[in-house]
matplotlib code that plots the C-alpha trace (Angstrom):
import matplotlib.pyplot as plt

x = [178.7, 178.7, 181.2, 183.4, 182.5, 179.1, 176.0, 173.3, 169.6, 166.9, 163.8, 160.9, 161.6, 163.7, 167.4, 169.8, 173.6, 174.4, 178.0, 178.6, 178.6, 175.4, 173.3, 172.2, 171.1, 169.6, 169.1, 165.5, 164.2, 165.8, 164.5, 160.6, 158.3, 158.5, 160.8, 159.0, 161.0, 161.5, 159.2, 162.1, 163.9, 164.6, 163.4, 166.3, 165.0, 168.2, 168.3, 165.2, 163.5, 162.8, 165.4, 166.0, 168.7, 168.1, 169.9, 170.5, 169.8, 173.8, 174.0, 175.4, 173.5, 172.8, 171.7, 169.0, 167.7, 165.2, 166.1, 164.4, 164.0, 165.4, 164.0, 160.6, 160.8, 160.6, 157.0, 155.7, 157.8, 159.0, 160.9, 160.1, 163.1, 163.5, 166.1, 168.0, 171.1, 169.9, 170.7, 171.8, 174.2, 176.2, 176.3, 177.7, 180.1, 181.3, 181.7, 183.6, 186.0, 186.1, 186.9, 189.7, 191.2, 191.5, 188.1, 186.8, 182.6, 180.6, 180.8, 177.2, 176.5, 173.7, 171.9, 168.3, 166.1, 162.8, 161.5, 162.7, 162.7, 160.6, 162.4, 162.7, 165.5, 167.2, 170.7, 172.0, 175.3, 177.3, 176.4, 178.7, 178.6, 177.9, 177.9, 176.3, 176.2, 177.7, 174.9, 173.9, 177.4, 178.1, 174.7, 175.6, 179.4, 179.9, 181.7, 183.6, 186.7, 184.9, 183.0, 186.5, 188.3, 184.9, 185.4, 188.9, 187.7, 185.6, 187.6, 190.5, 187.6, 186.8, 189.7, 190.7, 187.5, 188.6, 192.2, 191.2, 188.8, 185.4, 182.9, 180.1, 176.9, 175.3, 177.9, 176.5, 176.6, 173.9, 176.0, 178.9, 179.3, 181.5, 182.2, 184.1, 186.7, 189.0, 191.4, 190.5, 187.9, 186.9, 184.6, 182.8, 181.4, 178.3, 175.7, 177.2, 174.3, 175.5, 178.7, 181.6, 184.8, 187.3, 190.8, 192.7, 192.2, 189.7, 190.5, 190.2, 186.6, 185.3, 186.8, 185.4, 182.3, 182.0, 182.9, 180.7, 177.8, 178.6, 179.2, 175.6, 174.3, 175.5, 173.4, 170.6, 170.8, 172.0, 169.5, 171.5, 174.1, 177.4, 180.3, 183.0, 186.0, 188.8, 185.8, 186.5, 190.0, 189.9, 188.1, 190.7, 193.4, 192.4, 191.3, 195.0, 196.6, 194.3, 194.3, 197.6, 195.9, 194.3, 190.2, 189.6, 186.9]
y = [74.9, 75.1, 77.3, 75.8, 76.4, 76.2, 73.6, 73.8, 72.9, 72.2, 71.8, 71.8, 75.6, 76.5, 76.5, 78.2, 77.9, 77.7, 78.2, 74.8, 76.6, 78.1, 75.2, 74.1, 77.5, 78.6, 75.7, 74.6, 78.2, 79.0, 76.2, 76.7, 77.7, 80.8, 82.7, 84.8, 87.3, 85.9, 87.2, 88.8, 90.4, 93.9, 95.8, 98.1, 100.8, 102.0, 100.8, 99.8, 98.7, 95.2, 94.1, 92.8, 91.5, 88.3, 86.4, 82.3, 79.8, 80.0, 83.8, 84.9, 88.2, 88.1, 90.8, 89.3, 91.3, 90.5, 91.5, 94.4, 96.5, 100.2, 102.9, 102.7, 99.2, 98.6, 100.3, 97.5, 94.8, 95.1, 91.7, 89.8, 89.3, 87.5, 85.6, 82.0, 83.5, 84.5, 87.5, 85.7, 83.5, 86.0, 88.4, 85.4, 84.8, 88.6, 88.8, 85.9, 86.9, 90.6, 89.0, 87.0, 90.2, 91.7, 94.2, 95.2, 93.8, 91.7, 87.9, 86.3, 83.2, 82.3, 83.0, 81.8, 81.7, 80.8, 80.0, 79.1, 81.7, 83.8, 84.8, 86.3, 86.1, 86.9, 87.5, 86.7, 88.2, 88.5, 91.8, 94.0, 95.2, 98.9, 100.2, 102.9, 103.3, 106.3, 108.7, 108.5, 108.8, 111.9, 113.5, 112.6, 113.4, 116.7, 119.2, 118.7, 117.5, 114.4, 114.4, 114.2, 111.5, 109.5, 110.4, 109.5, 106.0, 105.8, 106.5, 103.9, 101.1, 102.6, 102.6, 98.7, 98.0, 98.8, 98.1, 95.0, 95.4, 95.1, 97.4, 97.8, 99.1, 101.3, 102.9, 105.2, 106.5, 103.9, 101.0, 101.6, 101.4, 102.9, 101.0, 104.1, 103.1, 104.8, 107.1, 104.4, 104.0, 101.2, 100.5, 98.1, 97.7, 96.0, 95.2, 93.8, 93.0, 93.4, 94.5, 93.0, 91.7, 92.5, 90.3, 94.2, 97.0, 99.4, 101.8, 105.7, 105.6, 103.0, 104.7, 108.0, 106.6, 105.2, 107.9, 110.3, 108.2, 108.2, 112.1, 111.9, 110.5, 113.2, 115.3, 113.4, 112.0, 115.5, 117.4, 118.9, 120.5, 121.1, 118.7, 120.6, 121.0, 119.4, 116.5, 115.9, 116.0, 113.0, 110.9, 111.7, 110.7, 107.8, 106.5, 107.0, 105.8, 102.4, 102.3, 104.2, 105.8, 109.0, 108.5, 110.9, 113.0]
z = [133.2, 136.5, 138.3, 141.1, 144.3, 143.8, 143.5, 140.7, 142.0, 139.6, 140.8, 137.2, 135.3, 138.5, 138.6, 141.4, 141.6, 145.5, 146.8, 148.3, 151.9, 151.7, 150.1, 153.9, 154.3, 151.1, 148.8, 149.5, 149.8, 146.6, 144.9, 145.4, 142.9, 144.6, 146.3, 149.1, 151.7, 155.2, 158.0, 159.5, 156.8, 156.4, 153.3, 151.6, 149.8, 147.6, 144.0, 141.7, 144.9, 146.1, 147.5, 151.3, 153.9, 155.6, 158.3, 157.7, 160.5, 161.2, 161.7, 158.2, 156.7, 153.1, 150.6, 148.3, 145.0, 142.4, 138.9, 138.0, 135.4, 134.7, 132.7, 131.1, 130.2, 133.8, 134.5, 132.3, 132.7, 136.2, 137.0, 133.8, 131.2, 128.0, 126.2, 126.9, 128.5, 132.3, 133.5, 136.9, 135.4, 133.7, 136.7, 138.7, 135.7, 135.8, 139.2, 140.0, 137.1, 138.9, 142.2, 140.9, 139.0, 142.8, 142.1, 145.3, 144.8, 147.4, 147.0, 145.3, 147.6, 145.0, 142.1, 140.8, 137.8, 137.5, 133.8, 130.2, 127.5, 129.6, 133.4, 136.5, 138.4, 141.7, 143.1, 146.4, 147.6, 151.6, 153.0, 153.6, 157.0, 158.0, 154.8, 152.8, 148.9, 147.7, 147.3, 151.1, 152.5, 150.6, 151.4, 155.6, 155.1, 156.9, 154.8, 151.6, 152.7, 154.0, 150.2, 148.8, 151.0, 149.8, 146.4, 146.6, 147.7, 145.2, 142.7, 143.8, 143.7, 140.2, 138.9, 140.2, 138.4, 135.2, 135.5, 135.6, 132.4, 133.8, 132.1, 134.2, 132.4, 134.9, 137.0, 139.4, 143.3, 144.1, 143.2, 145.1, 148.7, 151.2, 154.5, 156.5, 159.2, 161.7, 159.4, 156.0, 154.0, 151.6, 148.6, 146.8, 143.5, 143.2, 140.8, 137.9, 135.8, 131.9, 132.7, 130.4, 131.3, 128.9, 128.2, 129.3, 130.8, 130.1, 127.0, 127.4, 125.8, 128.0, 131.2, 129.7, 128.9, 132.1, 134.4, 132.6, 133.6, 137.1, 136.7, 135.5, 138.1, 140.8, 139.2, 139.3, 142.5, 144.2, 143.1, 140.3, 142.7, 140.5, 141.6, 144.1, 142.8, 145.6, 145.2, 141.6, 142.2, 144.8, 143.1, 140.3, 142.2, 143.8, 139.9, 139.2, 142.3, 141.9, 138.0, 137.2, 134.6, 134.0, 134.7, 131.4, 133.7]

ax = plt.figure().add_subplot(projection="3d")
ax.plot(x, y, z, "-o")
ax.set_aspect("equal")
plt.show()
């Protein structure tokens, strides 16, 4: 079914959902046998790689990322994926339920797929302006006591997220990002491939479960440096002032 707000293209084994605003814009690139990067758009190398901003004809900058593969299914696979449930479709699902549950994650302007059975697929979402994912504004954030007030907002973005019962299946300091202001901070969520929403909130397993893997993931991604202490603690405390609920880390 299609969601409202948004327009389905078809176009042979091509489909895209389009929010109605952006079908001027988007629709005809979308629905081409193949969807090619603009000469002017800017590669962004975070993530699984691939992925790149554009600006539409009316000035609006988009984020727009291929479905790739993790792990080592993803050296030999890459973009393909398998099954008659796109990937696309449900991450638009999820995240429109996410938005309407007040969880702070980018709006998707449009989603495509490309094949029956056999897939690749690609997301397309608003950029948010000036912002960094986690892992780059910790490693530029001058002392600890700037790591904790970004950790803090983290952890209130977190902790909306599953307050509002959206498990999100790979939880980690590259998929959230921090857009820093003057005295107030704010995150986003992003990247809601496989997560789940649930009918309430999260239970203490899932928010353990959850938490640990982004715990895992400072380790990887900071080089294995232990986690500061009044750092922890933020992100504790924005979890619970967001979630009012202890985060279980």
């Amino acid at each position: 079914m299609t969601p409202a707000g948004y327009t389905l293209l078809r176009r042979g084994s091509v489909r895209a959902l389009v929010r109605h605003d952006m079908v001027t814009q988007l629709g005809g690139w979308l629905a081409a046998p193949h969807v090619e990067p603009p000469p002017d758009a800017e590669p962004i190398a975070s993530g699984r790689g691939g992925a790149f901003r554009m600006e539409t004809a009316d000035g609006r900058r988009i984020v727009v990322r291929p479905c790739r593969r993790g792990g080592w299914i993803g050296r030999v696979l890459r973009r393909t994926y398998f099954g008659w449930r796109p990937r696309p479709w449900g991450e638009l699902a999820v995240s429109l339920a996410a938005r309407e549950r007040a969880v702070p994650t980018p709006p998707i302007v449009a989603v495509r797929v490309a094949g029956w059975g056999i897939y690749r697929g690609v997301v397309a979402t608003e950029e948010a302006a000036a912002a960094a994912t986690l892992a780059d504004a910790l490693r530029a954030a001058g002392s600890s006591a700037v790591q904790a007030q970004l950790a803090r907002t983290a952890g209130e973005a977190v902790g909306r997220l599953h307050a509002a019962g959206v498990e999100h299946a790979d939880l980690n300091l590259h998929n959230i990002l921090v857009l820093r202001g003057d005295g107030s901070d704010t995150a986003l969520v992003i990247d809601l491939d496989k997560a789940r929403i649930r009918r309430a909130p999260l239970d203490d397993t899932y928010r353990r479960r959850n938490v640990q893997r982004l715990r895992r993931s400072w380790d990887r991604i900071m080089g294995g440096q232990p986690v500061p202490d009044e750092v922890a603690a933020g992100f504790r405390a924005g979890y619970e002032a967001a979630g009012g609920t202890p985060c279980g880390c």
